[in-house]
N, C-alpha and C positions, 0 to 999 in steps of 0.2 A: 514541591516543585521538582522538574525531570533534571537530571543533570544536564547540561548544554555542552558541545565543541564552541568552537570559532566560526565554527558556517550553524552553528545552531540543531546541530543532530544530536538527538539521544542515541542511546544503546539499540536500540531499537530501529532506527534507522539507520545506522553504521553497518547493521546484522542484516536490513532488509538489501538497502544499496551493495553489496556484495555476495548476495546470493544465497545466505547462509539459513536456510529452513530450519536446522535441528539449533541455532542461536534464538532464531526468534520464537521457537518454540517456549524454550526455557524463559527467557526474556518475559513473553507473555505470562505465564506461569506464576512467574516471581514478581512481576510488576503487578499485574494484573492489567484484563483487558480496555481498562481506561485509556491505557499510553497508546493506545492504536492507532490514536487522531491525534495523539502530539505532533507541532511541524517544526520545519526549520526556518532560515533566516529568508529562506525563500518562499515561506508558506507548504512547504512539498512536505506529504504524509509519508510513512513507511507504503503505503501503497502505492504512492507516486511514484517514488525510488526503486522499489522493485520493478514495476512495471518497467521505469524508462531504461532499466539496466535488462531488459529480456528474463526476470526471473520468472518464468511462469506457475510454477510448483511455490513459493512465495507469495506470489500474485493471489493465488486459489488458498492458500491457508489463511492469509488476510483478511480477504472476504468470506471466507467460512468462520473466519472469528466477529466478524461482523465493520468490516473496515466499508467505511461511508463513501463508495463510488462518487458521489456525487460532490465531495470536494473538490473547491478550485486552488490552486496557488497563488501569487502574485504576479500569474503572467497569465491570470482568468483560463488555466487548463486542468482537466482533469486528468487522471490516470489512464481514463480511452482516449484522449485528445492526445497524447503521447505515444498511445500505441499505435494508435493511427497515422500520426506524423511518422514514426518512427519505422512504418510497418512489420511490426512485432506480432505478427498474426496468432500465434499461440496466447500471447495474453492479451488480445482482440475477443478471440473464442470463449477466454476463461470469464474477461469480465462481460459478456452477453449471457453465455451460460448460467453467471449466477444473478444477473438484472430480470432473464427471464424468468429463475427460477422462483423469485423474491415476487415476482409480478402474479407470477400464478398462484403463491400461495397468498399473496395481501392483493386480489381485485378491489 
């Protein structure tokens, strides 16, 4: 089992929610990329956290290690529902970019 805080974050989401790409790098690495869909006490993934903090370049490594767009939290939102409230247009771009990318290669 992942180590938890008090709001229920691993390592991994402490590293996503602050921006930190060359942390979650390693992170993943050492962890392996199981913990990618670990959540918090909120249901929110490291994808969610990056996202709603503007990390884009986080955002895109996420989903290039294969983080599940398609998660919701406990307030039924995903990662685009965030960016969209949020208007975070760069990680708007990143996750279409890679939903289309995913699209085109699994018709």
């Amino acid at each position: 089992a992942a180590i938890k805080d008090k709001e229920g974050k691993t390592v991994l989401l402490a590293a996503a929610e602050m921006g930190s790409l060359h942390s979650c790098r390693v992170i993943l690495e050492i962890a392996g990329e199981q913990c990618i869909q670990d959540k918090d006490n909120q249901g929110r993934t490291a994808l969610h956290v990056a996202t709603m903090g503007g990390h884009g370049d986080v955002v895109n490594f996420l989903l290039e290690k294969n983080a599940d767009v398609n998660v919701v939290d406990n307030y039924n939102a995903t990662a685009w529902d965030y960016a969209r409230i949020r208007k975070l247009h760069y990680c708007q771009l990143i996750i279409m970019s890679h939903q289309r990318q995913r699209m085109s290669t699994n018709p």
